[in-house]
PAZAPA-4460 file (N, C-alpha, C; in steps of 0.05 Angstrom, whole numbers, plus 32768, in hexadecimal, padded with zeros to 4 digits):
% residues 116
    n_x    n_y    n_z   ca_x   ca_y   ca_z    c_x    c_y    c_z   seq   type   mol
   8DE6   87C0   84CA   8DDC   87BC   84AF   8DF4   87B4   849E     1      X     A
   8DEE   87A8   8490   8E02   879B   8479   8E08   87A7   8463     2      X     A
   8E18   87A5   8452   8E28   87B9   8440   8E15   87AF   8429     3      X     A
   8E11   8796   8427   8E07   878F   8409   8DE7   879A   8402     4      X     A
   8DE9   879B   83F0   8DD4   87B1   83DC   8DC1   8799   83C7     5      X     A
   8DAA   879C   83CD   8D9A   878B   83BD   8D9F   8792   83A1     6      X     A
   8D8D   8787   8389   8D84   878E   836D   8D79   87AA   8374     7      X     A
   8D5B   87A1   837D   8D4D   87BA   8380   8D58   87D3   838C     8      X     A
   8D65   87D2   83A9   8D7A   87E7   83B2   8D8A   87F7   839F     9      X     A
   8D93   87E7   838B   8DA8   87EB   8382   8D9B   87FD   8366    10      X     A
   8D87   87F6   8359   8D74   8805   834B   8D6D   881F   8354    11      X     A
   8D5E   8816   836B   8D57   8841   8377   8D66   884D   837C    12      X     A
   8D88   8844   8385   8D9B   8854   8387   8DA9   885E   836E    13      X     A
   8D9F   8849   835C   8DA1   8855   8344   8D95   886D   8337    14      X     A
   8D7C   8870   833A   8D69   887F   832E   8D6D   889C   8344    15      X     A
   8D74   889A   835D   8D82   88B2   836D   8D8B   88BC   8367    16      X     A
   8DA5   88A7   835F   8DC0   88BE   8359   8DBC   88CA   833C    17      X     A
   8DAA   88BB   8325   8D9B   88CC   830C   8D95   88E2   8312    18      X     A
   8D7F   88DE   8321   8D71   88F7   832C   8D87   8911   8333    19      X     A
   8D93   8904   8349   8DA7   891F   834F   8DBD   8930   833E    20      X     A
   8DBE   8918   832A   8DD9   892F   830F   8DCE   8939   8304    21      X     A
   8DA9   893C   82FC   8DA1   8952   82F1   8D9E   896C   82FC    22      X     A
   8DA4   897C   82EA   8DA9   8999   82FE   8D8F   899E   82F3    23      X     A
   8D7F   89AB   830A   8D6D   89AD   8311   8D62   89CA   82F4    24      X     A
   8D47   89D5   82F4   8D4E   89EC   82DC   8D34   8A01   82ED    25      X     A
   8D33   8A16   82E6   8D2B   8A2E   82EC   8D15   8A3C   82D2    26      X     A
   8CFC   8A2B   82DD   8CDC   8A30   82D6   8CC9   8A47   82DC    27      X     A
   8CD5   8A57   82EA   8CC7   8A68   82F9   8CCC   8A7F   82E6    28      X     A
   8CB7   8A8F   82E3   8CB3   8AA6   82D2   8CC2   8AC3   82E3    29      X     A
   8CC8   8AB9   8301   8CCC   8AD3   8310   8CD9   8AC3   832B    30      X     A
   8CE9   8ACD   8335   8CED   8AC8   834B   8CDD   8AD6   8369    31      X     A
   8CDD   8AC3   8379   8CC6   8ACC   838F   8CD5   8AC9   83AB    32      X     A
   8CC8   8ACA   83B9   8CD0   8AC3   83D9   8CD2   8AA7   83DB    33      X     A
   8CC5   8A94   83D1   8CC9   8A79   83D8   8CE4   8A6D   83C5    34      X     A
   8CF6   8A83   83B6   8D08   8A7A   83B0   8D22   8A7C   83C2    35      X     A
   8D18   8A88   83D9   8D2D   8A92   83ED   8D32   8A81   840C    36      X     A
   8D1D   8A6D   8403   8D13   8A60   8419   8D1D   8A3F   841B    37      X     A
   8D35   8A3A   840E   8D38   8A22   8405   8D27   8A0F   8400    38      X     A
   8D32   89F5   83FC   8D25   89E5   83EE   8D2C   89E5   83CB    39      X     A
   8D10   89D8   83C2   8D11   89D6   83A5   8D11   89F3   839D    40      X     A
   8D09   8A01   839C   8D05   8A18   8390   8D1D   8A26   8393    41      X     A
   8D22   8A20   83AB   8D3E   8A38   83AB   8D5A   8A28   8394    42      X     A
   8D5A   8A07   839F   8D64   89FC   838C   8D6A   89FE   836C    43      X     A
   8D51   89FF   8364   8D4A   8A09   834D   8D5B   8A26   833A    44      X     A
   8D51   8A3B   8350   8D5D   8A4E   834E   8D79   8A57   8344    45      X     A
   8D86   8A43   835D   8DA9   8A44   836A   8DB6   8A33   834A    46      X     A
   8DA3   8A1B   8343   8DBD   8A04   8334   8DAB   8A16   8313    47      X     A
   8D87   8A18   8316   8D83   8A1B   82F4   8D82   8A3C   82F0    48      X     A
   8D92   8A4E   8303   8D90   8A62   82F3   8DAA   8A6E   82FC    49      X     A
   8DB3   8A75   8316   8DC9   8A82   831C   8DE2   8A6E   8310    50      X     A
   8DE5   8A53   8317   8DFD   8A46   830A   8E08   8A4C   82EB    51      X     A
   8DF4   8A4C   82D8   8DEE   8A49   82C1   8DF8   8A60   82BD    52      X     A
   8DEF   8A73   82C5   8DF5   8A8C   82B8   8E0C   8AA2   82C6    53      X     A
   8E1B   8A97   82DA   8E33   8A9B   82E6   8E43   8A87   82E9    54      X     A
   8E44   8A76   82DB   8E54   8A59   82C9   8E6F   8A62   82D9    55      X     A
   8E7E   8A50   82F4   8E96   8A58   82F6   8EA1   8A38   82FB    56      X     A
   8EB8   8A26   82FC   8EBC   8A1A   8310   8EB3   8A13   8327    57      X     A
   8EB9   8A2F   833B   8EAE   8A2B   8357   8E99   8A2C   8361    58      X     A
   8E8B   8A38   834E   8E6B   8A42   834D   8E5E   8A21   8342    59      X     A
   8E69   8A16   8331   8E61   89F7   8329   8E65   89E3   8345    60      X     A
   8E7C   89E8   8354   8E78   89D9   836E   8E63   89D3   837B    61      X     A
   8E4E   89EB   837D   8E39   89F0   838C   8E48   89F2   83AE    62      X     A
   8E5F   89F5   83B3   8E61   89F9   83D2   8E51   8A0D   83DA    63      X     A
   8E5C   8A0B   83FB   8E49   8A1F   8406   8E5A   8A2A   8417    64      X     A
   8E6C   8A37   840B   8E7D   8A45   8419   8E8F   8A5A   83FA    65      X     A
   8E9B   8A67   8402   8EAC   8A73   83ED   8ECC   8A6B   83F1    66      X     A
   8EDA   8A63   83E2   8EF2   8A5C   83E0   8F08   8A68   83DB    67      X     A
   8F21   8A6C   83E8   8F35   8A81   83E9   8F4D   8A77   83F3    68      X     A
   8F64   8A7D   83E9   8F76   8A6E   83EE   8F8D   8A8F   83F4    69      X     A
   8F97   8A89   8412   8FA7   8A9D   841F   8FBF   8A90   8427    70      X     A
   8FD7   8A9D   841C   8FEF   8A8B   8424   8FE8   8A74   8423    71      X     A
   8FE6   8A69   8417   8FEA   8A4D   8409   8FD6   8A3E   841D    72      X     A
   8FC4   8A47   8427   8FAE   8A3F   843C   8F94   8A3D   8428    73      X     A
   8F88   8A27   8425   8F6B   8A2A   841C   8F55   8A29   8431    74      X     A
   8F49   8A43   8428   8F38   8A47   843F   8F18   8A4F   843A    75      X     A
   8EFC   8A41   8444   8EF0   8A42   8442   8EE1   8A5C   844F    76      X     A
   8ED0   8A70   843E   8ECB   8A81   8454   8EA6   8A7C   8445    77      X     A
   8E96   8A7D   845E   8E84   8A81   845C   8E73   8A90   8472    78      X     A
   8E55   8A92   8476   8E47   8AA1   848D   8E34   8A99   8491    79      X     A
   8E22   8A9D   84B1   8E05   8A97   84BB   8DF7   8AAC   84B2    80      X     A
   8DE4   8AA1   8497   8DD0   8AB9   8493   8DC8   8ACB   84B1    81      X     A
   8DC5   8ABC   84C1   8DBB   8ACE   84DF   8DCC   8AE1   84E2    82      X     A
   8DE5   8ADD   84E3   8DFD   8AF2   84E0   8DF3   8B0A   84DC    83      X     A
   8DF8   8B03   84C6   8DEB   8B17   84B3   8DD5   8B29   84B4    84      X     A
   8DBB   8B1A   84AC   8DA5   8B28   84C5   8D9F   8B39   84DE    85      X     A
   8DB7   8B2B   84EF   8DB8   8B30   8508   8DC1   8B49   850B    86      X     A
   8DD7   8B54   84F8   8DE3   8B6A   84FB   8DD2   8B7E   84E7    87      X     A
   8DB8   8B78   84DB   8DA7   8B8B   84D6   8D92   8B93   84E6    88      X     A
   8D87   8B79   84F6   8D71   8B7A   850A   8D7E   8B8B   851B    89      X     A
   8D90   8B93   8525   8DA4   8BA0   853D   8DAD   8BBE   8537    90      X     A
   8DB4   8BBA   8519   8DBB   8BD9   8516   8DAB   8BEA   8506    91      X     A
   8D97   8BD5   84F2   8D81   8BF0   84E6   8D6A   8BEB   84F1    92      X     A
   8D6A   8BD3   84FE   8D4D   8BCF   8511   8D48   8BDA   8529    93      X     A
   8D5E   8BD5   8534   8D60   8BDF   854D   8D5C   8BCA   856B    94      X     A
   8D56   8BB5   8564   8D57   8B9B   8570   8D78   8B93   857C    95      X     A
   8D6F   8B91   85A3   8D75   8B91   85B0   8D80   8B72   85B6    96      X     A
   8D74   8B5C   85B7   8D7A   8B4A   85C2   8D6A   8B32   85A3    97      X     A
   8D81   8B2A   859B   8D81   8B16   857B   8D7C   8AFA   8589    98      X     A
   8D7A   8AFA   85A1   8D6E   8ADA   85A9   8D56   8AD7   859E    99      X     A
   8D43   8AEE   85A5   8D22   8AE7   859C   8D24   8AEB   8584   100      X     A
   8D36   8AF2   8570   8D32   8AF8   8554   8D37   8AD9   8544   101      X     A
   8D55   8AC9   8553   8D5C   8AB4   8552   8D69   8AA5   856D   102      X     A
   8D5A   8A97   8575   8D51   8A84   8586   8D70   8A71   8583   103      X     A
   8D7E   8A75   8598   8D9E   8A57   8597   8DAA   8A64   858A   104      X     A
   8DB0   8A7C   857B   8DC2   8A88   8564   8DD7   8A8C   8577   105      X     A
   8DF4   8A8C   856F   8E0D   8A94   8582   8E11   8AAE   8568   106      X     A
   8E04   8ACA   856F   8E06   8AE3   855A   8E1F   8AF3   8569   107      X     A
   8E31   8AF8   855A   8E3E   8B0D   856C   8E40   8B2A   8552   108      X     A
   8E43   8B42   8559   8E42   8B5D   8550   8E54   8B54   853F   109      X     A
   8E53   8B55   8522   8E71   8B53   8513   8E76   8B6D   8506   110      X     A
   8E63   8B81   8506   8E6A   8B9A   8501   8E75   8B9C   84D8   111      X     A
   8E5F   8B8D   84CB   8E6A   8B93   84B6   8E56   8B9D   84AA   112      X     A
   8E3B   8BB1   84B2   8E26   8BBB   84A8   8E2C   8BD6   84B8   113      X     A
   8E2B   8BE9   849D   8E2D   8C08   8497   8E1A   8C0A   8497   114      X     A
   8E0F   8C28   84A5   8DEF   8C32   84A2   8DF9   8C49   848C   115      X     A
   8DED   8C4F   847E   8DF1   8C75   846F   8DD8   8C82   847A   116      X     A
***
């Protein structure tokens, strides 16, 4: 395919990239389960209510990771929600084998969930 870009091309990529610098805003009277579920809603959520109102730099990035800089190393740290999960299904569930929980997951014990 060729690099050059029609009129019209060049119009809807216009009206895209419009679309995408608006930050999205947060309509919802209540937050629910389908805000947890990505997509628009969760979108919504993440840029028209949490950004806004925890206004940081890094938090304006929108990454998806958390940022930290060790000995002069910048380093990205982030996690597999399943992780996470996994070491609740295991230790307050009691669930034996996290394949059938998540199907292809590479889970290993990370041991950072305390019971009281």
């Amino acid at each position: 395919m060729g690099g050059v870009v029609s009129e019209r091309e060049s119009k809807i990529l216009s009206i895209i990239e419009t679309a995408r610098a608006k930050r999205a805003k947060f309509r919802d009277p209540r937050i629910t389960m389908s805000h947890g579920a990505g997509g628009k809603a969760t979108t919504s959520l993440v840029e028209g209510l949490f950004v806004p109102a925890f206004a940081s730099p890094s938090l304006d990035a929108l990454g998806d990771a958390g940022a930290v800089r060790v000995d002069g190393l910048d380093l990205a740290l982030t996690t597999d929600y399943r992780q996470v999960l996994g070491e609740v299904v295991t230790r307050a569930l009691g669930a034996e084998n996290l394949e059938t929980v998540f199907p292809g997951a590479q889970l290993s014990r990370a041991g950072f969930l305390k019971l009281v």
